[in-house]
C-alpha positions in Angstrom: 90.3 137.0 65.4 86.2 136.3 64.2 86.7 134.8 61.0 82.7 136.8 61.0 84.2 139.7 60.4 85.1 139.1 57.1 82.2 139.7 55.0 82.4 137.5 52.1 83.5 139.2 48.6 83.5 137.7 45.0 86.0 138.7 42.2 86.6 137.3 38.8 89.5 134.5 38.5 92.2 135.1 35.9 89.5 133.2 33.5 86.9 135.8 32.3 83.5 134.9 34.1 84.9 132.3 36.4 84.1 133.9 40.1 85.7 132.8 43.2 83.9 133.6 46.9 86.4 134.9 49.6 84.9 134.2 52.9 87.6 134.1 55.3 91.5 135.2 55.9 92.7 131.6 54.9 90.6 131.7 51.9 91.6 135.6 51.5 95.6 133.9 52.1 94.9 130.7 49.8 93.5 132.8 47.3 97.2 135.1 47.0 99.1 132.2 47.2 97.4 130.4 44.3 95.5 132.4 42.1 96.8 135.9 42.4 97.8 137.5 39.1 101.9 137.6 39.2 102.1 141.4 38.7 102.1 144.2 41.3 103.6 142.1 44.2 103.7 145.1 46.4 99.6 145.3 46.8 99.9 141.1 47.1 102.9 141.0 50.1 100.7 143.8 51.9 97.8 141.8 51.7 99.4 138.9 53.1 100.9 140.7 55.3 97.5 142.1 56.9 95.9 138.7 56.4 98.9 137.0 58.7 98.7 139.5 61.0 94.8 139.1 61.2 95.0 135.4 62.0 97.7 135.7 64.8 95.1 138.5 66.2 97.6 141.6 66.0 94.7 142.8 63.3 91.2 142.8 62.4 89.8 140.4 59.7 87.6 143.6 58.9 90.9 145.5 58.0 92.6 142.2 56.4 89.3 142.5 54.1 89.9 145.9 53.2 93.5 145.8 52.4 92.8 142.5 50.2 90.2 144.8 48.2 92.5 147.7 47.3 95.2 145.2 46.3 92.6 143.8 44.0 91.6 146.6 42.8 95.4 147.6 42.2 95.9 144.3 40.7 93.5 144.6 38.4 91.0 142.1 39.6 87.4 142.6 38.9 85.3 142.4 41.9 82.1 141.4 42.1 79.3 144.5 42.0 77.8 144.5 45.9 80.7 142.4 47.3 82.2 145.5 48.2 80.7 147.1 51.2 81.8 149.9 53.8 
């Protein structure tokens, strides 16, 4: 897996204007086991299930990424305008 593949991404913390930098699966995987809101744990156990996957090279981190955004999203989190690129 290149960690490089995972362009970095910024979203909002559960405190209102505190922002947190994802740069990386682990810090994609750290970031869902500590600071994920505790509702919709369907779009969370995907996520971590794609970021696993991803560092045990059975996935991209470039699809890890994108399944970590749309659980966001789903979740609720605000992401960062421009941290979200196809």
């Amino acid at each position: 897996m290149d960690q490089n593949d995972f362009q970095p991404l910024t979203l909002e913390t559960d405190q209102l204007g505190n922002l947190q930098t994802i740069d990386s699966v682990q810090g994609a995987l750290d970031f869902l086991a500590i600071k994920w809101p505790p509702e919709n744990d369907h779009y969370r156990e995907k996520a971590i299930k794609m970021c696993k996957l991803a560092q045990q090279g059975k996935a991209s981190a470039t699809v890890a990424r994108d399944v970590f955004v749309e659980a966001a999203k789903q979740s609720g989190l605000v992401i960062h305008p421009g941290s979200v690129v196809k």
